[in-house]
N, C-alpha and C positions, 0 to 999 in steps of 0.2 A: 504494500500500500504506500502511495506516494502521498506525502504531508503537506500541501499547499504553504507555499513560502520558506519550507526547510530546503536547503543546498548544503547538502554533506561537504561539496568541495570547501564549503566556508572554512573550514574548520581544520586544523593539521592533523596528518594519520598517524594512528598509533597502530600498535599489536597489541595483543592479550596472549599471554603464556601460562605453563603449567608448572611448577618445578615440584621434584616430591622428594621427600626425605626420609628412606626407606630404612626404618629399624629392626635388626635380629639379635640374637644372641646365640654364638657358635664358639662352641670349647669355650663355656666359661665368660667370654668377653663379647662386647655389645660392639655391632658391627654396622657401619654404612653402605647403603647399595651407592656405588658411583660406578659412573660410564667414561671411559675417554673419546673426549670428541673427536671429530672424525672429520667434522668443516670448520671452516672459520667462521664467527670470532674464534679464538683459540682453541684452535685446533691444533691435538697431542696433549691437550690441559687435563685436567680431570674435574669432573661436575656432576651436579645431581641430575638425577634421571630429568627429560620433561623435554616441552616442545609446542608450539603453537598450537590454537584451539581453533579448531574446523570452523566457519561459516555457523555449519547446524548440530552443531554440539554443544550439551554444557562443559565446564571446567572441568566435573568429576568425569565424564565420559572421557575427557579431552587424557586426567592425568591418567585414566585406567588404559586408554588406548595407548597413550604415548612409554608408560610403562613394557608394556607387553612386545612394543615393537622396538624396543630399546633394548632388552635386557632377555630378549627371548625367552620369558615364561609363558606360558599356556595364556589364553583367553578366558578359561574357565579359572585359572588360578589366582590370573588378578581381579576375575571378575568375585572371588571370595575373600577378598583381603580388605581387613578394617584399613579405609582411610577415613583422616580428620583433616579438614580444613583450617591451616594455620593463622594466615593473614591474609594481604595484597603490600605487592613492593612495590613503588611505583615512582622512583627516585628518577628524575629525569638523566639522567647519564649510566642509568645500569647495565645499558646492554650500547655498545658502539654502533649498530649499525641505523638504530631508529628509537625511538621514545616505543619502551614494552612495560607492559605493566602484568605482573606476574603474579599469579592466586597459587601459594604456595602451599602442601599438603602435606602432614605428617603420616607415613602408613607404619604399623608394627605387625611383625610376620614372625611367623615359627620358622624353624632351620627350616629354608629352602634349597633344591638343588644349584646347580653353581650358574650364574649368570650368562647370557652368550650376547652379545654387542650385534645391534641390527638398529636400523634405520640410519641416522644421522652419529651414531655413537660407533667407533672401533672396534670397542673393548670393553665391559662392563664384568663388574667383581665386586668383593664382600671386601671391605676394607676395616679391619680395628678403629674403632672410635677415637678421635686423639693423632693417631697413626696414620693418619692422612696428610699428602702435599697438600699444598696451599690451591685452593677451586676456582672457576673461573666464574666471571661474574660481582654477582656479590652473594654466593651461595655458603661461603662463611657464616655470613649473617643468619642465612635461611636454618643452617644447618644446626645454628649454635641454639636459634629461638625455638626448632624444632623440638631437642635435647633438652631444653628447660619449661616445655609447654608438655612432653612425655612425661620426666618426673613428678609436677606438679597431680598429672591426673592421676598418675599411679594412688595417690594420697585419698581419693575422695570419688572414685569411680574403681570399675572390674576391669580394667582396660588393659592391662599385667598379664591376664587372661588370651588377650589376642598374641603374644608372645609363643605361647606355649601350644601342642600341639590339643586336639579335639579331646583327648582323655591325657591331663597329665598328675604327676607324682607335687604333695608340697614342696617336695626338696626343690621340682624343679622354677613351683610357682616363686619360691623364695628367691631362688637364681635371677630372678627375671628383680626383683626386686634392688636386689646386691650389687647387681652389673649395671643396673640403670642408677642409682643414685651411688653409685661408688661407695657402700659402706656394708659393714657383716652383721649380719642380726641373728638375735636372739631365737635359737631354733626352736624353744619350745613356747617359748611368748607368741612367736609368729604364727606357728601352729593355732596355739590359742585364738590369739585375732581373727584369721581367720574363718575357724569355721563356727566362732561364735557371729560372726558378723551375716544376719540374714542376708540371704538371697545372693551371696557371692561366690560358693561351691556350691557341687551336689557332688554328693557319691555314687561313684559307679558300682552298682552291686554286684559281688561277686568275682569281680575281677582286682587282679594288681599285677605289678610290674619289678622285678628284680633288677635291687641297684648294685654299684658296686661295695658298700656294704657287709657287712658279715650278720646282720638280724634279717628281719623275715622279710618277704616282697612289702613293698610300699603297695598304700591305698590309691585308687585312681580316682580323680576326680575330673568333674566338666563343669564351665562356667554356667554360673547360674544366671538367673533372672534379673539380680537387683540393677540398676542403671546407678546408683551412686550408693557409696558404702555411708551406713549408719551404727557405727560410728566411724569415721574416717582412721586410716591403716597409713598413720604421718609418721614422716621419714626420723628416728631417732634429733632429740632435740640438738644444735646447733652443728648439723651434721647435713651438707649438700651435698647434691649430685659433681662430683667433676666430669 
């Protein structure tokens, strides 16, 4: 539909981008998905997955496709993975080649298989959080506010949950707790909290899972129903994520 007296030309062009900042936890340590570009601007650099949003797509369509064709996971695989909407960057100099304004997405995923670099990216791998070259852009930024909008929900939502795979062990839900906020807790406290806390496990009956360990199989658990924890499960007092 044309809008009597509107002229799009009036106006300077921007783009609208996707970037996603993709969280795991593999052996222990909490990992980032990055891709190395493959065009320019900085191409050979390394950066968070993402990519321009189609005409007739939303953002989340745009980050799930751009995902998939980046990093060669399944359709079906991104199409089951929690994303969260982080911000919008929109700093007039953040991308060199035009004014982009970028709707950035946090996703946290259980160990997935290894990465394969397609579309506009090289190369795409699991990199140690921390352990990463310097990213192109201003995806430092993206990455860093991702890591500190993760921890934060850890506290006051089941979102730890999306970490781990469909039935896991607490040793592993704690995992997921320790690796994201950089601190060791209390294993029988956390126990505690947790399954006093309605609607954040359920137990899988009849089944468990052998750790490495020397007592008996661990109990298996699946996320439950609650959408925010009552009472919130906060990070040992003056004690952040690094």
């Amino acid at each position: 539909m044309t809008v009597e007296g509107y002229d799009p030309r009036a106006f300077p062009p921007f783009a609208v981008t996707v970037d996603l900042a993709v969280f795991t936890v593999r052996d222990g340590l909490l990992h980032v998905l990055l891709i190395e570009r493959g065009t320019e601007p900085y191409k050979g650099d390394w950066a968070l997955p993402g990519g321009f949003i189609l005409p007739r797509e939303s953002a989340e369509q745009a980050a799930r496709r751009e995902l998939a064709e980046e990093t060669g996971l399944s359709e079906t695989t991104v199409a089951g993975l929690h994303l969260e909407q982080l911000r919008t960057y929109s700093d007039p100099g953040r991308d060199p080649r035009m004014r982009v304004v970028s709707v950035a997405y946090a996703a946290l995923v259980p160990d997935l298989p290894e990465p394969i670099g397609g579309g506009d990216a090289a190369h795409a791998r699991w990199v140690a959080h921390g352990g990463q070259a310097r990213l192109a852009f201003d995806h430092e930024r993206i990455l860093a506010d991702a890591h500190e909008r993760v921890g934060a929900k850890l506290e006051y939502t089941g979102l730890a949950t999306a970490f781990c795979p469909a039935e896991f062990t607490l040793g592993e839900l704690r995992q997921v707790y320790e690796t994201v906020w950089g601190v060791e807790l209390d294993r029988p406290n956390f126990r505690r909290k947790v399954l006093t806390t309605p609607g954040f496990v359920e137990a899988v009956e009849g089944r468990a899972r052998l750790t490495g360990g020397r007592g008996k199989p661990a109990a298996l658990y699946r996320a439950g129903p609650a959408n925010a924890l009552h009472p919130p499960l906060l990070r040992p007092e003056g004690r952040q994520s690094t």
